[in-house]
C-alpha positions in Angstrom: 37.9 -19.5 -43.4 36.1 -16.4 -41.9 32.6 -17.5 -42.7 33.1 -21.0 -41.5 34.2 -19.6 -38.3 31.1 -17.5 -38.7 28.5 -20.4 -40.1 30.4 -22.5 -36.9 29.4 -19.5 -34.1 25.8 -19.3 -35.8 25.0 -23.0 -35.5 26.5 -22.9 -31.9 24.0 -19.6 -31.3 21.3 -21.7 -32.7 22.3 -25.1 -30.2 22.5 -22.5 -27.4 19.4 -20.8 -28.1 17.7 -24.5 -28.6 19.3 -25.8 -25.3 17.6 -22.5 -23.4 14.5 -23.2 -25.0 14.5 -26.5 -23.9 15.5 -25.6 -20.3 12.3 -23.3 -20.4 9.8 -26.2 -21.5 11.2 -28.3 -18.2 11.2 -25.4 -15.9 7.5 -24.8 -17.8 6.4 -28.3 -16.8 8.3 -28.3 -13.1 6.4 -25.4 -11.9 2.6 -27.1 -13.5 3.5 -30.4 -11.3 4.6 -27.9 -8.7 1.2 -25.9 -9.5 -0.8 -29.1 -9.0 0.9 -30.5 -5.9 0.3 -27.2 -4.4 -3.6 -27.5 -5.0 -3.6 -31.3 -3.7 -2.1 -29.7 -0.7 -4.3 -26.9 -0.3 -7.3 -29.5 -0.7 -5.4 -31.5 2.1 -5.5 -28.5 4.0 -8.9 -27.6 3.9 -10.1 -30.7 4.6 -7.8 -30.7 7.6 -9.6 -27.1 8.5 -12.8 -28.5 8.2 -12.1 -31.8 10.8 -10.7 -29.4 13.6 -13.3 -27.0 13.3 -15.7 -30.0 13.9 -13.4 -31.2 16.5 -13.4 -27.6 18.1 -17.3 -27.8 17.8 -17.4 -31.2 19.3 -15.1 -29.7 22.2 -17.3 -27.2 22.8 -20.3 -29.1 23.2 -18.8 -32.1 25.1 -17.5 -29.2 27.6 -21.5 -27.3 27.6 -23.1 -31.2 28.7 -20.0 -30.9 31.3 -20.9 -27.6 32.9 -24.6 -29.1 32.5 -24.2 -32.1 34.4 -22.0 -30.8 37.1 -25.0 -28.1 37.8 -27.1 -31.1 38.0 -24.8 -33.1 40.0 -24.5 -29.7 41.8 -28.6 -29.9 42.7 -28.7 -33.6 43.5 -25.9 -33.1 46.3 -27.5 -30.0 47.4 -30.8 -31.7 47.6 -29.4 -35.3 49.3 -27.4 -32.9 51.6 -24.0 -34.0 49.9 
């Protein structure tokens, strides 16, 4: 009676130890997807970087031919007497 008890505990040890085993491949697998969604996002990221840097560049110079023109504008009044 004893050792079937025992043989009984041993093959539940063995499920258990086979059910955390199994737990760790998913959690394994969850955090590579989790891994590679992370990189799609920092890809995302940097590609969003890389647009409002040109955007701020874009701003900059759109704001430089501004102050430009208005100089100019500036010297044409001056000169008609505006």
């Amino acid at each position: 009676m004893q050792k079937a008890v025992e043989e009984h505990t041993i093959d539940q040890v063995y499920q258990l130890l086979a059910s955390v085993a199994d737990g760790q491949r998913q959690i394994r697998e969850q955090l590579d997807r989790i891994e590679q969604e992370l990189g799609q996002v920092s890809e995302r990221v940097s590609g969003v970087e890389t647009r409002l840097d040109s955007i701020e560049f874009a701003q900059s110079s759109i704001v430089q031919r501004q102050i430009l023109n208005n100089r100019r504008l500036d010297k044409i009044e001056d000169h008609l007497g505006i």
